[in-house]
CHARMM internal coordinates of N, CA and C (Angstrom, degrees):
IC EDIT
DIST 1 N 1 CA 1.4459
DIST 1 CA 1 C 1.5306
ANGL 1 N 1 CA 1 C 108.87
DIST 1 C 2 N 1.3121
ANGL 1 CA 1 C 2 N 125.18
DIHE 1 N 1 CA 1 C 2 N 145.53
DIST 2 N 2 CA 1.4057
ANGL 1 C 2 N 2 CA 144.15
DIHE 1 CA 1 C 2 N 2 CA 166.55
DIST 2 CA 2 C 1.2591
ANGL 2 N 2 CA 2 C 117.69
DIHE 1 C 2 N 2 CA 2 C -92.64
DIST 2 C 3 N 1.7332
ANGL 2 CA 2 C 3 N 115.67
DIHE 2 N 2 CA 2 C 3 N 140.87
DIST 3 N 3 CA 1.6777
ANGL 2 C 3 N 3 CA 104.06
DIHE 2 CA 2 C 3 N 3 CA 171.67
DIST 3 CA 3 C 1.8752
ANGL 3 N 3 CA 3 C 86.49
DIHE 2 C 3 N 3 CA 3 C -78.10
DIST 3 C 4 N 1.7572
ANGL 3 CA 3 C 4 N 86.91
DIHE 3 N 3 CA 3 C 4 N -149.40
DIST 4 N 4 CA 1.0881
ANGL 3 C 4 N 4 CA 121.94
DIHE 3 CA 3 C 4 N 4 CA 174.88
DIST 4 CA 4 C 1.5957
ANGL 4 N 4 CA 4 C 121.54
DIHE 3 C 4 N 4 CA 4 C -70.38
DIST 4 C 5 N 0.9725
ANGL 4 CA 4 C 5 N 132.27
DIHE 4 N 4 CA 4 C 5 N -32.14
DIST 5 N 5 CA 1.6958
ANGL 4 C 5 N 5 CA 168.16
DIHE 4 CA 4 C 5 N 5 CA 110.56
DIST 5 CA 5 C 1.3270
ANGL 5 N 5 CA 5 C 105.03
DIHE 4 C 5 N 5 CA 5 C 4.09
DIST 5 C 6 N 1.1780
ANGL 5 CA 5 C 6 N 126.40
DIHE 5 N 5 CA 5 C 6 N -53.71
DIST 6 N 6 CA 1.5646
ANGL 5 C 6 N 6 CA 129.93
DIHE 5 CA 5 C 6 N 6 CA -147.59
DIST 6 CA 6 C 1.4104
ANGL 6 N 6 CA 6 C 137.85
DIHE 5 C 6 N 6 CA 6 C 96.08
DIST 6 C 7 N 1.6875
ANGL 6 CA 6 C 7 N 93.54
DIHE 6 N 6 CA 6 C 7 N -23.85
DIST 7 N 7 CA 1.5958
ANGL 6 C 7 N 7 CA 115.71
DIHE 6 CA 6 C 7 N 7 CA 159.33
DIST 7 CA 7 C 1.7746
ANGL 7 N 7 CA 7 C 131.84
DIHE 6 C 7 N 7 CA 7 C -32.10
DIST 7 C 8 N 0.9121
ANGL 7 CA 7 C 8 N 109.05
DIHE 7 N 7 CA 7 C 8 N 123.56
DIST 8 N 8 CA 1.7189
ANGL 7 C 8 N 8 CA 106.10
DIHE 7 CA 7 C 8 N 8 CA 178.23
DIST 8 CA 8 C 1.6849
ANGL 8 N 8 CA 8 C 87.99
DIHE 7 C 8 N 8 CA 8 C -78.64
DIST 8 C 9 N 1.7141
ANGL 8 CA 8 C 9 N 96.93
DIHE 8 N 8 CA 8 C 9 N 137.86
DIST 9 N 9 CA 0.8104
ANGL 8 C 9 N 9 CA 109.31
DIHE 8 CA 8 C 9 N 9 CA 144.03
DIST 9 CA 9 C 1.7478
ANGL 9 N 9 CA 9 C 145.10
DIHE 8 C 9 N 9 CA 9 C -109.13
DIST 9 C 10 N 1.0347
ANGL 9 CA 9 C 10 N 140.44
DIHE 9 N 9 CA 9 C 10 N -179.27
DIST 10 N 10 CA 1.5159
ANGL 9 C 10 N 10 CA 131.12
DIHE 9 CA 9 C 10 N 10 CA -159.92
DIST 10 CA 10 C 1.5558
ANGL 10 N 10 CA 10 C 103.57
DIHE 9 C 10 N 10 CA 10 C -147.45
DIST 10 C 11 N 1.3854
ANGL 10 CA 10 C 11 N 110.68
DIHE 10 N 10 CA 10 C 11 N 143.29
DIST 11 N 11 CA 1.5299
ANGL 10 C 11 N 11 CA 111.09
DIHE 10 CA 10 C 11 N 11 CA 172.08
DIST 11 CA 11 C 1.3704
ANGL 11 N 11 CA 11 C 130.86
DIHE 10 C 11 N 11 CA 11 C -79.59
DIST 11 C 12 N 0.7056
ANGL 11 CA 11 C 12 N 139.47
DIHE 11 N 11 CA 11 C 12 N 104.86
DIST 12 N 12 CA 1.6964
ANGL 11 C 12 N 12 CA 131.51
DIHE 11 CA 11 C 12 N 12 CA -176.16
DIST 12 CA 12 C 1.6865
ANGL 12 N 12 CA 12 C 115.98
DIHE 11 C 12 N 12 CA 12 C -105.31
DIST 12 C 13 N 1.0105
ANGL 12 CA 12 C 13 N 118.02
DIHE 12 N 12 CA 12 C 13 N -174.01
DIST 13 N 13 CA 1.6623
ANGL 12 C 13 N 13 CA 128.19
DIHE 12 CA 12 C 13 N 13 CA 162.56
DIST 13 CA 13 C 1.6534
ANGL 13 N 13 CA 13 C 94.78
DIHE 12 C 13 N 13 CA 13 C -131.17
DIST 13 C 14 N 1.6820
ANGL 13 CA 13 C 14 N 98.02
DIHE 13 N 13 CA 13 C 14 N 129.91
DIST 14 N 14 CA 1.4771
ANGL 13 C 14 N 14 CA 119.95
DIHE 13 CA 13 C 14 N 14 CA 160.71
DIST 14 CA 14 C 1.3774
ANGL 14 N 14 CA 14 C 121.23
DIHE 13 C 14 N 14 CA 14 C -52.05
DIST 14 C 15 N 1.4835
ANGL 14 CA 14 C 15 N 122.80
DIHE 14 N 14 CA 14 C 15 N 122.00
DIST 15 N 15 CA 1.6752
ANGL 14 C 15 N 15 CA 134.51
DIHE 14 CA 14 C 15 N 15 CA 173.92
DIST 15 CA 15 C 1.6437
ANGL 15 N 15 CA 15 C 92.15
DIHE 14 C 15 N 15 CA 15 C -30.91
DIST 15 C 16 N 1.6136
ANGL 15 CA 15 C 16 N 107.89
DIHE 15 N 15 CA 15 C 16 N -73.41
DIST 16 N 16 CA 1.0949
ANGL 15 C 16 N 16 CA 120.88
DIHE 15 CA 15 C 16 N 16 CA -151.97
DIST 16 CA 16 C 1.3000
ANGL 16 N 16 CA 16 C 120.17
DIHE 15 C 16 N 16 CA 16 C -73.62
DIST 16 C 17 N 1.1173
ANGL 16 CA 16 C 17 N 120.76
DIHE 16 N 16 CA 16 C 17 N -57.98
DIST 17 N 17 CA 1.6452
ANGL 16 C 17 N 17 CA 121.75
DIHE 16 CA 16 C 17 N 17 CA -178.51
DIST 17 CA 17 C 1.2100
ANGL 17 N 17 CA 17 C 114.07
DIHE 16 C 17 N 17 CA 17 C -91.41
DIST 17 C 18 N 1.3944
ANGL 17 CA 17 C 18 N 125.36
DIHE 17 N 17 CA 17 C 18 N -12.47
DIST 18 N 18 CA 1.4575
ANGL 17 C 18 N 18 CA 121.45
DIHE 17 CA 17 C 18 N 18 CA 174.57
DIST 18 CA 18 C 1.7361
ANGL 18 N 18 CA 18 C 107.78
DIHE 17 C 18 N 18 CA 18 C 92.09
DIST 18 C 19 N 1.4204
ANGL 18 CA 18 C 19 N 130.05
DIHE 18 N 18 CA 18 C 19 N 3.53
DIST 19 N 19 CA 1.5946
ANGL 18 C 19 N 19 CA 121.92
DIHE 18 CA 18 C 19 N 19 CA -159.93
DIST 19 CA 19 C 1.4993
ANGL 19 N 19 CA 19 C 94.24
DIHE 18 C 19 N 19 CA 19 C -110.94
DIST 19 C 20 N 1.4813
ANGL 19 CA 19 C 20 N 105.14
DIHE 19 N 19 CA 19 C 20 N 146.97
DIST 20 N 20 CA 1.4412
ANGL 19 C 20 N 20 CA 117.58
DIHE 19 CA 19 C 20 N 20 CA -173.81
DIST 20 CA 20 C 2.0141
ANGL 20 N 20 CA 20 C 102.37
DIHE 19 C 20 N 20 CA 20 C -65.44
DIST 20 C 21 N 1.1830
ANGL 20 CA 20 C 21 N 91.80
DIHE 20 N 20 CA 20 C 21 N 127.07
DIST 21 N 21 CA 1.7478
ANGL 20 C 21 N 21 CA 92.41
DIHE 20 CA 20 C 21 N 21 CA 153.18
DIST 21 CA 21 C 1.1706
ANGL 21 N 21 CA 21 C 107.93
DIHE 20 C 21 N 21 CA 21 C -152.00
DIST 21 C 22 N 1.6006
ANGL 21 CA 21 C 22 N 97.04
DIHE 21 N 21 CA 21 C 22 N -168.98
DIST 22 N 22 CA 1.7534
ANGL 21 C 22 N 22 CA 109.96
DIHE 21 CA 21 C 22 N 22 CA -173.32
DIST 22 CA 22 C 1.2797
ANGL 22 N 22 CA 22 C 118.03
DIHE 21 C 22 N 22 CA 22 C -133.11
DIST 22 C 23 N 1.5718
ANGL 22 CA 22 C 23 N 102.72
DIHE 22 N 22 CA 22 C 23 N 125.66
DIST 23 N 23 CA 1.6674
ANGL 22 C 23 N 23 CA 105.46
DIHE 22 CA 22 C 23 N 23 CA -169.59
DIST 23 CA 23 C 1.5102
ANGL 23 N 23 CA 23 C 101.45
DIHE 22 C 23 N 23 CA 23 C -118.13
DIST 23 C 24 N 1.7631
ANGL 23 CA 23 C 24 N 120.94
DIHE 23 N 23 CA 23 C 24 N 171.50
DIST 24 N 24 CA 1.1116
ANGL 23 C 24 N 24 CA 125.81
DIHE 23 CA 23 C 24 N 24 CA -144.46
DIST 24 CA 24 C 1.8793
ANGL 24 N 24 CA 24 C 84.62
DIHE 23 C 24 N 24 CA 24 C -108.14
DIST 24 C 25 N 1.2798
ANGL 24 CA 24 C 25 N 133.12
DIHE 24 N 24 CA 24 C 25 N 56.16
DIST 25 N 25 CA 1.3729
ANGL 24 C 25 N 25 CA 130.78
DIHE 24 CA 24 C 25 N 25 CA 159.56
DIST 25 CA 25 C 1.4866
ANGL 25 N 25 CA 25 C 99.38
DIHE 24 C 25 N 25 CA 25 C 177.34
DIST 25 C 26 N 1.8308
ANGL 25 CA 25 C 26 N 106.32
DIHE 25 N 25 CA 25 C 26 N 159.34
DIST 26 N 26 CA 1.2565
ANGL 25 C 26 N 26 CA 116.45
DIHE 25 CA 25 C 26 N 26 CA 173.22
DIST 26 CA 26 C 1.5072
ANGL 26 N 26 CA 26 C 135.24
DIHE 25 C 26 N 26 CA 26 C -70.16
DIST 26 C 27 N 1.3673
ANGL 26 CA 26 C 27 N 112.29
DIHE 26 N 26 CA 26 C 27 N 118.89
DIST 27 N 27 CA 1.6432
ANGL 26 C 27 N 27 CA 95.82
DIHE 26 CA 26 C 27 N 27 CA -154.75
DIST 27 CA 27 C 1.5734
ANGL 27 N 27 CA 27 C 89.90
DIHE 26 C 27 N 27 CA 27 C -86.74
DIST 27 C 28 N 1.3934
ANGL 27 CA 27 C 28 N 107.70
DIHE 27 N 27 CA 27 C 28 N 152.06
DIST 28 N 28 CA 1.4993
ANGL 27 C 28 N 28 CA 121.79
DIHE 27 CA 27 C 28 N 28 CA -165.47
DIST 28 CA 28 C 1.5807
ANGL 28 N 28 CA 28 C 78.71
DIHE 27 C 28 N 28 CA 28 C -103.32
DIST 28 C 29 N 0.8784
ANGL 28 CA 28 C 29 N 150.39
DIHE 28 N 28 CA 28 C 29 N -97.76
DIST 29 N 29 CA 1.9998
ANGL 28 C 29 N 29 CA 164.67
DIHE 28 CA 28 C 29 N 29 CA -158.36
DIST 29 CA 29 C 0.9370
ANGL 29 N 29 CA 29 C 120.27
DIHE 28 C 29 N 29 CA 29 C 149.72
DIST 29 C 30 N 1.5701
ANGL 29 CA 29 C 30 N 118.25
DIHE 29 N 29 CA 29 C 30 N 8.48
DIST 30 N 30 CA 1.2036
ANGL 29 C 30 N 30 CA 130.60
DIHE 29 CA 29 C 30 N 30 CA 160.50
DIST 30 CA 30 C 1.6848
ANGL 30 N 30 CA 30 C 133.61
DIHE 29 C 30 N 30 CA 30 C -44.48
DIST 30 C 31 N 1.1092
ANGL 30 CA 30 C 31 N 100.29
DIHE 30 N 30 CA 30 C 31 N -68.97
DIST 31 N 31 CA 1.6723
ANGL 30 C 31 N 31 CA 124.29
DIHE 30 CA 30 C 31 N 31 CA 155.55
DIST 31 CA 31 C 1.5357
ANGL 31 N 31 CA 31 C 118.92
DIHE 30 C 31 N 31 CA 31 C -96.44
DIST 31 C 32 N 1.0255
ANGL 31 CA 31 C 32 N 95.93
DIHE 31 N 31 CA 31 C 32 N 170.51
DIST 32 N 32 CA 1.4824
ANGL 31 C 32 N 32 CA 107.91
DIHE 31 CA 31 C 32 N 32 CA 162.52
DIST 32 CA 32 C 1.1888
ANGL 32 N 32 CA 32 C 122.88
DIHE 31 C 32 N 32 CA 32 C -76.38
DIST 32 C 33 N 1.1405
ANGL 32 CA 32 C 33 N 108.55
DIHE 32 N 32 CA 32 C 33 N 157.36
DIST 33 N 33 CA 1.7380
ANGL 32 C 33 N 33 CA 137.87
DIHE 32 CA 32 C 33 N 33 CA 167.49
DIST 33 CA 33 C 1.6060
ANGL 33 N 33 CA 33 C 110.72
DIHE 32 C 33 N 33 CA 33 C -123.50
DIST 33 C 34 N 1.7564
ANGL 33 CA 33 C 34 N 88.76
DIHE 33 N 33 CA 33 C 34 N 137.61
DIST 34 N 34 CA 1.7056
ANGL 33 C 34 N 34 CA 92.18
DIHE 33 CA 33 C 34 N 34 CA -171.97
DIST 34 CA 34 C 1.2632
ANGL 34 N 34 CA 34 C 95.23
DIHE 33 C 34 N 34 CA 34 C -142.09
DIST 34 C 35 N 1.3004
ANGL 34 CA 34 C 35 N 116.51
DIHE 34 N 34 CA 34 C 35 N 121.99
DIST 35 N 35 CA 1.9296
ANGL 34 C 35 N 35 CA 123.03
DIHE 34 CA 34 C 35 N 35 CA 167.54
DIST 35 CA 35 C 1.3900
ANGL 35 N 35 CA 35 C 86.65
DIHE 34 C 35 N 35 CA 35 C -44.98
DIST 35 C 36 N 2.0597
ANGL 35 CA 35 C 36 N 88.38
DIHE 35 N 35 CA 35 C 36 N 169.80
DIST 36 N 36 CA 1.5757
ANGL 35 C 36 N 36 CA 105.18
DIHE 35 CA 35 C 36 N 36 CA 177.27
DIST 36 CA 36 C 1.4603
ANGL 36 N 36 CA 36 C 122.84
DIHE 35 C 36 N 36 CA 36 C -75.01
DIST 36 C 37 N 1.4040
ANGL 36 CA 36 C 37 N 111.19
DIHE 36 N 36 CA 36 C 37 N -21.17
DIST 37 N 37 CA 1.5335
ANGL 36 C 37 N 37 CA 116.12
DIHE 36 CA 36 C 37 N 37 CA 167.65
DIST 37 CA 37 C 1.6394
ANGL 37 N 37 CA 37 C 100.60
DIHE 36 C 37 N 37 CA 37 C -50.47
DIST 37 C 38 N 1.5831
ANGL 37 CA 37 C 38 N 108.88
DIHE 37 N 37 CA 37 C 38 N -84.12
DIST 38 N 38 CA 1.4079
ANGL 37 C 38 N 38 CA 118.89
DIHE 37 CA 37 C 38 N 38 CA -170.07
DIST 38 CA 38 C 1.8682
ANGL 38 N 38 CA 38 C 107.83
DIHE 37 C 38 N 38 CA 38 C -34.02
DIST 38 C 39 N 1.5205
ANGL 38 CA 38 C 39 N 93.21
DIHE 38 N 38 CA 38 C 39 N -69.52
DIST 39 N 39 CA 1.8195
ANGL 38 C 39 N 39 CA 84.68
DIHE 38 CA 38 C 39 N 39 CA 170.29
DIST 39 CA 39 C 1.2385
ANGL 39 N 39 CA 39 C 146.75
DIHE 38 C 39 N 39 CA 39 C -23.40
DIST 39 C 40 N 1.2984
ANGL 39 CA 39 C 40 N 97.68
DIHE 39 N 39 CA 39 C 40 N -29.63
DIST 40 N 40 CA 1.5849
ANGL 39 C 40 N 40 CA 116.07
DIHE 39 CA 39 C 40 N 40 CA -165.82
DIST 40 CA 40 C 1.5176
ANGL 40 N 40 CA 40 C 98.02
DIHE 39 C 40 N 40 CA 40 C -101.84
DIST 40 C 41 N 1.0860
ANGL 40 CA 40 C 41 N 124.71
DIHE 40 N 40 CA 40 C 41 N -62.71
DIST 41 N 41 CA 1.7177
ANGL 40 C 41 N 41 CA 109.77
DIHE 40 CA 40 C 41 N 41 CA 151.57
DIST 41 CA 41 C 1.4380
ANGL 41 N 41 CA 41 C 158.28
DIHE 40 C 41 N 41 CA 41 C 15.92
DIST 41 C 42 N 1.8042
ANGL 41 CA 41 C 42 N 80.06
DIHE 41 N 41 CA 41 C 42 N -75.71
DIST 42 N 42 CA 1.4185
ANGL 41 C 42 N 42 CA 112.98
DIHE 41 CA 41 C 42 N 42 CA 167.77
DIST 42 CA 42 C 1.0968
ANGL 42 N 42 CA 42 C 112.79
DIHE 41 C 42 N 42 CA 42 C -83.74
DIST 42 C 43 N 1.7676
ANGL 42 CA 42 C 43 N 133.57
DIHE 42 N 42 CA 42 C 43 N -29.99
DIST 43 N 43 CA 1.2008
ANGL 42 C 43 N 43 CA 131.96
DIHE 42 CA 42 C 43 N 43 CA -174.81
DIST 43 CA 43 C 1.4579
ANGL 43 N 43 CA 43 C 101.94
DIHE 42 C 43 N 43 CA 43 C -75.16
DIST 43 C 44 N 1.6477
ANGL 43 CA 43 C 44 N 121.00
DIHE 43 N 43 CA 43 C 44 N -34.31
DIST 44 N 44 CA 1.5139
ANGL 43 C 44 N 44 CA 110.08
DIHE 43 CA 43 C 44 N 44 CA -162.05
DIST 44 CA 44 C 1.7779
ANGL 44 N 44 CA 44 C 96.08
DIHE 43 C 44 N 44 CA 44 C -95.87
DIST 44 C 45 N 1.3118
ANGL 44 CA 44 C 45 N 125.31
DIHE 44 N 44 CA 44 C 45 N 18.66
DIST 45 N 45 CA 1.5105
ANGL 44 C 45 N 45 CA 105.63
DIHE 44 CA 44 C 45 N 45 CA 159.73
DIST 45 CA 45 C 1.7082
ANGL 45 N 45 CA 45 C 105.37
DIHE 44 C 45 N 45 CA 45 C -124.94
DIST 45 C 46 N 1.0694
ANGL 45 CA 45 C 46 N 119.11
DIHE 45 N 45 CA 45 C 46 N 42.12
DIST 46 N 46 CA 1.5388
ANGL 45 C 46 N 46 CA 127.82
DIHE 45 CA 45 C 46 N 46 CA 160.27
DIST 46 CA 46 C 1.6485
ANGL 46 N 46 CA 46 C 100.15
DIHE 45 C 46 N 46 CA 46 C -73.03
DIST 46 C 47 N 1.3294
ANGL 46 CA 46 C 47 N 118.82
DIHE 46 N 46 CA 46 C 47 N 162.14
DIST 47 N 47 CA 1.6015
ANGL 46 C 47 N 47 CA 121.77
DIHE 46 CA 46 C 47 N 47 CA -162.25
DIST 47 CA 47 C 1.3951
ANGL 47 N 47 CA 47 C 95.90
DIHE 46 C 47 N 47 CA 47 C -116.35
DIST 47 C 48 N 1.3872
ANGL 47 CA 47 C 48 N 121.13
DIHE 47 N 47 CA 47 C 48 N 143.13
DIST 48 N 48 CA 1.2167
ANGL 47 C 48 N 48 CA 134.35
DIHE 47 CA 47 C 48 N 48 CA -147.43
DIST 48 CA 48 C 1.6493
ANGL 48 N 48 CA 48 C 107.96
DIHE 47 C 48 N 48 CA 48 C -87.49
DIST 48 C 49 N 1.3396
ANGL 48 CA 48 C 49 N 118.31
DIHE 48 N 48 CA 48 C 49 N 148.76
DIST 49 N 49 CA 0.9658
ANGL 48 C 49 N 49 CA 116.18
DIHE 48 CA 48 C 49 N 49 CA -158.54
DIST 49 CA 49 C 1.6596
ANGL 49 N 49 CA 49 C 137.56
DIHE 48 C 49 N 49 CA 49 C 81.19
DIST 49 C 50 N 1.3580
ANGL 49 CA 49 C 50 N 100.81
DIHE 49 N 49 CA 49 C 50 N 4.58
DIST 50 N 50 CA 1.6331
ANGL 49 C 50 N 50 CA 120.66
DIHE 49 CA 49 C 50 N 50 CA -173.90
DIST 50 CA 50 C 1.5153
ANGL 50 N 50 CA 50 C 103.27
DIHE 49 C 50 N 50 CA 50 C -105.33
DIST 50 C 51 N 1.3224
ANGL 50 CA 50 C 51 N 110.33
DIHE 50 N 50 CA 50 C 51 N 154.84
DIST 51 N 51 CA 1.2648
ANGL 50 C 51 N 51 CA 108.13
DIHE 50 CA 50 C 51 N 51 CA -176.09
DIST 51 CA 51 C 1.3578
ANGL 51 N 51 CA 51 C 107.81
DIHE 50 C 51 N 51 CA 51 C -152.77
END
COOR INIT
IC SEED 1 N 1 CA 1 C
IC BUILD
């Protein structure tokens, strides 16, 4: 499947909640994978001033 982009997308399971989604690269199992809910989450409690 393709997004909108043209990007392949890939199936994964979320670190956090456990629910299937689809992100725009192959996850090796290295790291995590986080749906866009979870993502967004984690991105908005990073501490300010970090980059």
């Amino acid at each position: 499947m393709q997004d909108r982009f043209g990007r392949t997308l890939y199936k994964a399971i979320c670190s956090d909640c456990g629910k299937e989604c689809e992100v725009p690269f192959q996850p090796d199992g290295t790291r995590p994978v986080y749906c866009r809910e979870c993502y967004l989450k984690r991105k908005g409690n990073r501490r300010f001033g970090r980059r």
